[in-house]
FIMAR-931324 format. One record per residue: x, y, z of N, C-alpha, C in turn. Coordinates in nm, 2 decimals. Each point is the difference from the previous one (the first is absolute). Layout:
N
n_X  n_Y  n_Z  ca_X  ca_Y  ca_Z  c_X  c_Y  c_Z
X  Y  Z  X  Y  Z  X  Y  Z
...
END
This chain:
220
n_X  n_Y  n_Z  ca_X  ca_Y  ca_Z  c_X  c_Y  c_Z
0.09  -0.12  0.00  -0.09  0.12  0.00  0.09  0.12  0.00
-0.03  0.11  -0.11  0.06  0.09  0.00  -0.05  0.14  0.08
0.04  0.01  0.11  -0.06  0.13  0.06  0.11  0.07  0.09
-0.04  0.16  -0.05  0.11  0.07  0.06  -0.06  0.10  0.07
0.05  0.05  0.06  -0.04  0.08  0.14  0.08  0.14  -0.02
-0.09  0.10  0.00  0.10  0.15  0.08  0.02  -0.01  0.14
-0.01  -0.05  0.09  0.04  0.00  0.11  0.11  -0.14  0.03
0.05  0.02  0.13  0.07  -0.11  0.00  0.01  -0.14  0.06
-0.01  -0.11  -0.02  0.00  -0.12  0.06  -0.04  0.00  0.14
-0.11  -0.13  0.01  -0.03  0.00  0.15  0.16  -0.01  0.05
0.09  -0.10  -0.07  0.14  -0.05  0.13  0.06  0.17  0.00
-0.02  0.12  -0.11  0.08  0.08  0.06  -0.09  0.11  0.03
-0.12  -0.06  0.04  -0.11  0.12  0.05  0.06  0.06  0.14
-0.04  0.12  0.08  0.07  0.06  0.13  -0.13  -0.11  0.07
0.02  0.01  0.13  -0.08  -0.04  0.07  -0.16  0.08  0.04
0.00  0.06  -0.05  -0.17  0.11  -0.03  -0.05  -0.04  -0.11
0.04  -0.08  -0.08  0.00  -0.03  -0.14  -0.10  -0.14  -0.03
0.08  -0.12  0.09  -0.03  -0.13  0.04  -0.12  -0.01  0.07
-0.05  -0.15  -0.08  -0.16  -0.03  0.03  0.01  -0.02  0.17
-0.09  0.02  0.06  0.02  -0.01  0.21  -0.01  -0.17  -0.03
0.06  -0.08  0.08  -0.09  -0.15  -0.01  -0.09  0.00  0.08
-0.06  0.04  0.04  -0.18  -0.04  0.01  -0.07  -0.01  -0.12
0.06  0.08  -0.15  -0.08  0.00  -0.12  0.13  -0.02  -0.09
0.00  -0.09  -0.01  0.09  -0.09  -0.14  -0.05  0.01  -0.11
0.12  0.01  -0.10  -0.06  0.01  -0.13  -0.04  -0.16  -0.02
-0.12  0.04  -0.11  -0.07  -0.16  -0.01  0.14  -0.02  -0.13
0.03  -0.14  -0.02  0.06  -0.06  -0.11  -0.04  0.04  -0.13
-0.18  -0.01  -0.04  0.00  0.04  -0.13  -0.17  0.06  0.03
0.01  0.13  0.01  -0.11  0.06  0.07  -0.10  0.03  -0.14
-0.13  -0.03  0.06  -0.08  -0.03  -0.11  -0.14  0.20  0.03
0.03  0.04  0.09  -0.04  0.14  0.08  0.09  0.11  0.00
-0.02  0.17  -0.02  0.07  0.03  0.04  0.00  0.04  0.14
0.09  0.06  0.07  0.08  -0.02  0.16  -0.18  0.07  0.06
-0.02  0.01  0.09  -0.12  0.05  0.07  -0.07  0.09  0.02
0.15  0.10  0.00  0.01  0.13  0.03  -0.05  0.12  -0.10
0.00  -0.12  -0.15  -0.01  0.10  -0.13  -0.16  -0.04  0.01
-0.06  0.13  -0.10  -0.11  0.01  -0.04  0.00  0.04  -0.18
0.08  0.03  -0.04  0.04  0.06  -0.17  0.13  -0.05  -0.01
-0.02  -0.04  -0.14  0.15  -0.04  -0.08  -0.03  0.08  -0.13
0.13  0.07  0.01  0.00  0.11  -0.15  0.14  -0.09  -0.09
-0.08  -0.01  -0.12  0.15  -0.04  -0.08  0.01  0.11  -0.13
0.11  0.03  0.01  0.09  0.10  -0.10  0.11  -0.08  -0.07
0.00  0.09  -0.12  0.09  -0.02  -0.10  0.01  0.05  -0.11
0.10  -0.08  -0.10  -0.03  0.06  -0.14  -0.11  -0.06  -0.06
-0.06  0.07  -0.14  -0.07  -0.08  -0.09  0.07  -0.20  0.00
-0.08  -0.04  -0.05  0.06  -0.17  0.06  0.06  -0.04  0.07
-0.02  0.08  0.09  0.06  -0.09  0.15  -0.11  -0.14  0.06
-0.16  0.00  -0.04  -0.07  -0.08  0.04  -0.07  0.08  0.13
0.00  0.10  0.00  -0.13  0.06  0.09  -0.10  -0.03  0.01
-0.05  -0.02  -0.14  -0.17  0.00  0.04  -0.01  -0.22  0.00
0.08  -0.03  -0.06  -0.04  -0.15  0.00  0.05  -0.07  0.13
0.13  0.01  0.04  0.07  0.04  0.14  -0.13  0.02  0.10
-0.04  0.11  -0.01  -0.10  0.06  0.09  -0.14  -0.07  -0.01
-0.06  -0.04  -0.08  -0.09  -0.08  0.04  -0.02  -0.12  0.03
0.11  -0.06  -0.06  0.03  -0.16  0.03  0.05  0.01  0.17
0.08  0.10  0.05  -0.01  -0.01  0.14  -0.09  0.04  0.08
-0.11  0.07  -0.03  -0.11  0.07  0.04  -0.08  -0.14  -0.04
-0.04  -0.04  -0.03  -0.09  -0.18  0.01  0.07  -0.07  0.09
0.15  0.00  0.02  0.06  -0.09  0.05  -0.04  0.00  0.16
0.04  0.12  0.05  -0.05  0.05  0.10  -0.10  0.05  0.05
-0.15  0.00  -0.05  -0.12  0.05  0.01  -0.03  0.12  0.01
0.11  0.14  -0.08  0.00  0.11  0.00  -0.08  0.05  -0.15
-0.09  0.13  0.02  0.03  0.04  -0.12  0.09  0.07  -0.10
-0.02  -0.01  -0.08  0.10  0.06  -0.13  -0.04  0.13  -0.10
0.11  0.08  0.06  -0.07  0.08  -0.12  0.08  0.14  -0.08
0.01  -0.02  -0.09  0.15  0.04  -0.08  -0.09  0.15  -0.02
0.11  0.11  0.05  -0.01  0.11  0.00  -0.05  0.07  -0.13
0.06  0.01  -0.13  -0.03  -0.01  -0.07  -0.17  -0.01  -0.07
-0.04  -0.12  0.01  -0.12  -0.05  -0.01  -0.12  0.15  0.06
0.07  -0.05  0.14  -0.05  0.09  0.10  -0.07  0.16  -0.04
0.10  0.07  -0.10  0.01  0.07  -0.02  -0.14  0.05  -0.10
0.04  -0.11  -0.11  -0.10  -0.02  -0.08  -0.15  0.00  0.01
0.00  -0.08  0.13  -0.14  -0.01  0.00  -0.02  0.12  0.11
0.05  0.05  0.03  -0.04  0.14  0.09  -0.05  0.09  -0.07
0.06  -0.03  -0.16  0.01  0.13  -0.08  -0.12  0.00  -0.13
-0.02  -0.11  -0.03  -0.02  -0.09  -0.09  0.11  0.05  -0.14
0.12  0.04  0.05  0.05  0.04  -0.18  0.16  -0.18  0.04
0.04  0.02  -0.07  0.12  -0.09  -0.02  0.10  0.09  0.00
0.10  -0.04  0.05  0.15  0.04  0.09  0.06  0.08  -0.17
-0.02  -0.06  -0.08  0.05  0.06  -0.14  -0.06  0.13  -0.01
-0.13  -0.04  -0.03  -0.11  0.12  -0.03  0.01  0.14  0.13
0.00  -0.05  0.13  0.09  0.16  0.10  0.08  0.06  -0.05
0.14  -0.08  0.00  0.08  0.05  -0.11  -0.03  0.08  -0.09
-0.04  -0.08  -0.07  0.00  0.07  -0.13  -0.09  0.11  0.01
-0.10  0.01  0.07  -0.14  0.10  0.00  0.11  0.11  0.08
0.01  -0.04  0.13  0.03  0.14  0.12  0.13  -0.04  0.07
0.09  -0.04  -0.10  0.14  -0.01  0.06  0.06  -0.09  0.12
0.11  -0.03  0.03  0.03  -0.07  0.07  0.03  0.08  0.13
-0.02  0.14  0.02  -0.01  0.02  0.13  -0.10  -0.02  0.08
-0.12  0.05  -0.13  -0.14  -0.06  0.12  0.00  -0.15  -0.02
0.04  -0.09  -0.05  -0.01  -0.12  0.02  0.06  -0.02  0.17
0.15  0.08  -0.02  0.07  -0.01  0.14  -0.13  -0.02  0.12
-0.05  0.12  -0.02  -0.13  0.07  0.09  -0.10  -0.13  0.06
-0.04  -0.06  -0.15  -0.07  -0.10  0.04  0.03  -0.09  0.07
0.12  -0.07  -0.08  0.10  -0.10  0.08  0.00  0.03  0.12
0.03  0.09  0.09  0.04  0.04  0.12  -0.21  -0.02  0.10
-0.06  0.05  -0.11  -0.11  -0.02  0.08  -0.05  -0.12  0.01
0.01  -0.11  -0.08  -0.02  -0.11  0.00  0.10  -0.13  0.08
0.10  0.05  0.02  0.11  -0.05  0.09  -0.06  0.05  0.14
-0.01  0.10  0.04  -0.04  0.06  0.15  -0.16  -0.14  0.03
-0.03  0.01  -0.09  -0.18  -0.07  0.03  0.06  -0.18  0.04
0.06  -0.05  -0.17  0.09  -0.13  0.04  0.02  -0.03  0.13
0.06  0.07  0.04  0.07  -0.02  0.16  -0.09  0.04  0.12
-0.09  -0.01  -0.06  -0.12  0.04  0.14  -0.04  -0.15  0.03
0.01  -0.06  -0.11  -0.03  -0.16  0.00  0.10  -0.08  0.09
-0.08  -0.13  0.07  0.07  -0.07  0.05  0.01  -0.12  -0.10
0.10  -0.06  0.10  0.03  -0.18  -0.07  -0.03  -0.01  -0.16
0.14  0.14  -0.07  -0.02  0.03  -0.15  0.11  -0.03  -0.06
0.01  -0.12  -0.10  0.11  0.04  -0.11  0.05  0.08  -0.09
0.09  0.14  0.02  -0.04  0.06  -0.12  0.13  0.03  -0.06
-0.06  0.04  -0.13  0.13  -0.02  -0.13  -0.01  0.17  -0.05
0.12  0.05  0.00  0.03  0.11  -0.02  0.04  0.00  -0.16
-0.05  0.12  -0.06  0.05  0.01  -0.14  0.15  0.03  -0.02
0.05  -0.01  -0.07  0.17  0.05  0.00  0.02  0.17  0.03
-0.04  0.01  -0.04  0.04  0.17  0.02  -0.05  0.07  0.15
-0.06  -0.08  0.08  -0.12  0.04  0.14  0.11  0.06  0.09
0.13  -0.09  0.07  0.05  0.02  0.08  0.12  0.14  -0.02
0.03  0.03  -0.13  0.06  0.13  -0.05  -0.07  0.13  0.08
-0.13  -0.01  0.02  -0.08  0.14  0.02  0.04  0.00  0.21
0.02  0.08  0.02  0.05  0.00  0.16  -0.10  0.01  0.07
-0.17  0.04  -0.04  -0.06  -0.02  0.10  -0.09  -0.13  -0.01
0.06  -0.12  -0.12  -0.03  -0.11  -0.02  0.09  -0.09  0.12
0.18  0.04  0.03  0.01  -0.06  0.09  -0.02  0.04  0.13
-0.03  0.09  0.02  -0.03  0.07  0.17  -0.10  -0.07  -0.02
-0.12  -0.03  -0.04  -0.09  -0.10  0.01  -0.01  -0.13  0.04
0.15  -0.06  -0.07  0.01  -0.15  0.02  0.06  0.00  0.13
0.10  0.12  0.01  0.08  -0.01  0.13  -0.08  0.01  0.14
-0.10  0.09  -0.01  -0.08  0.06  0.12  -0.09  -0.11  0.04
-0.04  -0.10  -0.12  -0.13  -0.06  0.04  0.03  -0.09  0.08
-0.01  -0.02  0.11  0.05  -0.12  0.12  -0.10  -0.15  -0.05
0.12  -0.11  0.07  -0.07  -0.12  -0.03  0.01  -0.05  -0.18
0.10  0.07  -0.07  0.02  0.01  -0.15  0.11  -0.09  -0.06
0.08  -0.07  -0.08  0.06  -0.08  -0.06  0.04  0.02  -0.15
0.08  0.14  0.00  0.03  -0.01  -0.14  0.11  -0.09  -0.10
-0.01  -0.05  -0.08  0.11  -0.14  -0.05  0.02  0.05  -0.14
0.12  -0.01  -0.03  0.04  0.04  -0.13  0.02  -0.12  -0.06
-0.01  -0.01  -0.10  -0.02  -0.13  -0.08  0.17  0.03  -0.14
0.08  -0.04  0.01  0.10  0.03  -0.08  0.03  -0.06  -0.08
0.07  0.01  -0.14  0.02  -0.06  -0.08  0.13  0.07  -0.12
0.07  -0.02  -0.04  0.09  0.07  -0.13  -0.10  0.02  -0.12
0.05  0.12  -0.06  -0.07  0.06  -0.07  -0.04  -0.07  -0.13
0.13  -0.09  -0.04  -0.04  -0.06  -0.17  -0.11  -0.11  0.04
-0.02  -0.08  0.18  -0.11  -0.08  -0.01  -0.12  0.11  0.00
-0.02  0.09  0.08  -0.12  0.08  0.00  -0.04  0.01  -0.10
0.08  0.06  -0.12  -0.01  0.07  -0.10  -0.08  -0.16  -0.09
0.08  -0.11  -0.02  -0.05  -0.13  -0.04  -0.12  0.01  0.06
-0.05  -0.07  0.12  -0.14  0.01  0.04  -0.09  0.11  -0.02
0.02  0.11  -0.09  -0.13  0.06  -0.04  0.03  0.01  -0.11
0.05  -0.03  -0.10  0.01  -0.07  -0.10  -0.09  -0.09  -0.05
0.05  -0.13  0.09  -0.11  -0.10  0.01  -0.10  0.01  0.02
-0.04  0.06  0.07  -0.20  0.02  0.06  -0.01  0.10  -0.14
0.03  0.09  -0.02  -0.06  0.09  -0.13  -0.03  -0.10  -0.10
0.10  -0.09  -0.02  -0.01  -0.08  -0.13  -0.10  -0.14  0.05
0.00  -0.05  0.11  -0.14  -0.13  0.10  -0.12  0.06  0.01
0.01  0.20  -0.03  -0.16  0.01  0.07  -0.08  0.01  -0.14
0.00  -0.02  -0.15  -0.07  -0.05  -0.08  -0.03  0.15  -0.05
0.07  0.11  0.02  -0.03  0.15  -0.01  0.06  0.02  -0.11
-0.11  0.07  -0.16  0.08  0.01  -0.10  0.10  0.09  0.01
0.03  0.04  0.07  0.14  0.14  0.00  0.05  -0.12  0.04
0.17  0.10  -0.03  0.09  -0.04  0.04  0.10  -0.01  0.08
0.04  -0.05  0.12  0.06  0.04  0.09  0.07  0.13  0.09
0.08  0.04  -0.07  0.02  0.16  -0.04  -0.16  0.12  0.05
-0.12  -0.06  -0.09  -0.10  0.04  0.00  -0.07  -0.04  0.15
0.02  -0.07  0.04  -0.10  -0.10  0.11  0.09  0.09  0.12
0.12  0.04  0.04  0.12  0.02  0.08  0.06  0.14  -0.07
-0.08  0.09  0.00  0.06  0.13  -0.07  0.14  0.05  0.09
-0.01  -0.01  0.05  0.16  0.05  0.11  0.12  -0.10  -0.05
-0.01  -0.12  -0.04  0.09  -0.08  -0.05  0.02  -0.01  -0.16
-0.08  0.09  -0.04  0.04  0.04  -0.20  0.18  0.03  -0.05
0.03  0.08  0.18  0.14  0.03  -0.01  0.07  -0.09  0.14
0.09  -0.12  -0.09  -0.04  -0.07  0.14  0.18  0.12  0.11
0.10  0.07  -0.10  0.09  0.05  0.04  -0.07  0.12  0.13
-0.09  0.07  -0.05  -0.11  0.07  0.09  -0.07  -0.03  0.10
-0.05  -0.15  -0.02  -0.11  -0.11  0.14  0.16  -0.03  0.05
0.13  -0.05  -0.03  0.10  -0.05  0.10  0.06  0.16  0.07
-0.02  0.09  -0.03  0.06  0.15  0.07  -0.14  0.00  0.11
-0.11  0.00  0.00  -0.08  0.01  0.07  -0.02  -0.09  0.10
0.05  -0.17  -0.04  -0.01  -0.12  0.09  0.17  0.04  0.07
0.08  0.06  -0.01  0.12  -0.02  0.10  -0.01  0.13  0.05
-0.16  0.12  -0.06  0.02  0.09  0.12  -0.10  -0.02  0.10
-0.05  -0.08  -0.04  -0.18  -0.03  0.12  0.07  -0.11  0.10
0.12  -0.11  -0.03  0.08  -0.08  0.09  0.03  0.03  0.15
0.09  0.09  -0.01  0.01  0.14  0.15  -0.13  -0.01  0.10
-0.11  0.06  -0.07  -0.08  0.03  0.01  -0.09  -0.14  0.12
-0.04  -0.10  -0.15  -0.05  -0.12  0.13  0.05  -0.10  0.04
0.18  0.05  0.03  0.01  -0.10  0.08  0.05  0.08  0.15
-0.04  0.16  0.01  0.01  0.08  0.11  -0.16  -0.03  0.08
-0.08  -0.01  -0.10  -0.10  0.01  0.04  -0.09  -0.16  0.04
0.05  -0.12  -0.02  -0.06  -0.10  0.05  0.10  -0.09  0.08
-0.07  -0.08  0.11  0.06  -0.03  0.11  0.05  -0.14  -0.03
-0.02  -0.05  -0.10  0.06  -0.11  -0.09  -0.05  0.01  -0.08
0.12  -0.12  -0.11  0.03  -0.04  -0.14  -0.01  -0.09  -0.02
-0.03  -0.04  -0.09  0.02  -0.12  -0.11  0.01  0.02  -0.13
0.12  -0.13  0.01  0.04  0.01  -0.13  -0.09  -0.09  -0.15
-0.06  0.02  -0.04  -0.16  -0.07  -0.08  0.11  -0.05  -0.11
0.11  0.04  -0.06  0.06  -0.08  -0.13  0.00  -0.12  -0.02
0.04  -0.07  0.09  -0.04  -0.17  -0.05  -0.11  -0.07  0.07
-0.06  0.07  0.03  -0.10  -0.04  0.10  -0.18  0.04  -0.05
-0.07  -0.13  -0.04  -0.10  0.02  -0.05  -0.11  0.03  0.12
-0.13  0.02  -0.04  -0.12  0.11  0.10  0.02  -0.10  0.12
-0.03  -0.08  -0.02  0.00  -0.13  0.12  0.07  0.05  0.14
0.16  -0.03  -0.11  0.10  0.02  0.08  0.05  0.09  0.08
-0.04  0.12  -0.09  0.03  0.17  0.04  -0.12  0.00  0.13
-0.13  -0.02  -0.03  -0.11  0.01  0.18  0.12  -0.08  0.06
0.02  -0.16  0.01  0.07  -0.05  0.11  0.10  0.05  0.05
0.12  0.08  -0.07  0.07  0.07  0.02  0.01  0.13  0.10
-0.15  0.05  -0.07  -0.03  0.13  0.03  -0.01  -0.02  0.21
-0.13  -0.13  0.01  -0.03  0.02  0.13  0.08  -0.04  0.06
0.13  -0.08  -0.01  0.09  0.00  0.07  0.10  0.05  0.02
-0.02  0.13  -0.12  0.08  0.14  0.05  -0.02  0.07  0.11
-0.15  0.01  -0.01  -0.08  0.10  0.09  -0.01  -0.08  0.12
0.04  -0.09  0.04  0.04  -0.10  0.13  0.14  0.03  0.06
0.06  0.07  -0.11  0.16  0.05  0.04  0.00  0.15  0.07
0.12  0.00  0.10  0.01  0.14  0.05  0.01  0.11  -0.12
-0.11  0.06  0.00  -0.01  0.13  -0.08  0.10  0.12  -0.02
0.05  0.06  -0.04  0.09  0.07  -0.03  -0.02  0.12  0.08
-0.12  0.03  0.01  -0.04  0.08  0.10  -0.13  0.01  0.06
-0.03  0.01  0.14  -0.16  -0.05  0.01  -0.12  0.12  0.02
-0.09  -0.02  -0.05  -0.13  0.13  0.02  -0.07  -0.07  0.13
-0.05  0.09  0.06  -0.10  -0.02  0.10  -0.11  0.11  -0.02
END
């Protein structure tokens, strides 16, 4: 199993760090830890957010619900059509109001769009909201870039890739913006994983036995 961590190993965690033994990490935890009520996953375009996120949201009897979507149906226009109608600041606008509501929810899987955690009052949100679990989902750019590739060309949509993935038409432009949004969420979520060789299955199992690991930093 390929999983990597921004924080450091339980053997070289400080001692504030480490699980107390009265509460042991389970072997292969099928829950996340008790204390959470939200799991936010972030990333790039094909990292597996939204499929990631719902396959663990069934897994664990949480709902799912990918920000994005969210957005949509608040608005009834499509995330293209904001854009394109009234720009990408008021999209920001919405995004931020639709994120504030997300998190009012309990026992929620949610999947952030790629660009969400860039806007700063998108992370004061994630950071402030107690009881929270942000997880970055990681991967190298030429697989990302491959995995939406593939779904443009699996989802049966006569455009064409390029077309289906407008940000990736220039992929020299989508890799400047994937190594500057990088910084970004791996400051801002309390684990990682590494999703490149690791299929949906794998990446949840992974996932919940990250979030069973000393956190990198803890919210209360």
């Amino acid at each position: 199993m390929n999983v990597q961590s921004a924080e450091p190993s339980l053997a070289e965690s400080s001692p504030t760090q480490t699980c107390s033994q009265t509460d042991p990490v389970p072997a292969n935890p099928t829950t996340p830890p008790k204390h959470l009520r939200r799991l936010v996953l972030t990333g790039f375009m094909g990292a597996g957010k939204t499929t990631v996120g719902s396959l663990l949201a069934t897994r664990i009897g949480w709902d799912f619900l990918d920000l994005d979507a969210y957005i949509e149906s608040r608005t009834g226009l499509s995330v293209p059509s904001i854009f394109a109608t009234h720009g990408e600041p008021h999209f920001r606008q919405l995004e931020s109001q639709a994120l504030a509501s997300a998190l009012g929810r309990d026992n929620i899987v949610l999947a952030l769009g790629g660009g969400a955690p860039e806007v700063l009052t998108n992370r004061l949100l994630l950071e402030q909201t107690p009881a929270t679990a942000t997880i970055f989902l990681d991967a190298p750019f030429p697989t990302l870039y491959d995995r939406c590739m593939m779904q443009a060309l699996n989802s049966g949509a006569p455009s064409s890739p390029a077309q289906a993935r407008p940000v990736l038409a220039d992929p020299a432009a989508a890799e400047a913006r994937f190594l500057a949004r990088q910084p970004i969420y791996r400051r801002l979520a309390q684990h990682t994983v590494n999703t490149a060789s690791l299929n949906t299955k794998e990446t949840v199992t992974a996932l919940l036995a990250r979030l069973h690991a000393a956190p990198r930093r803890q919210r209360r």
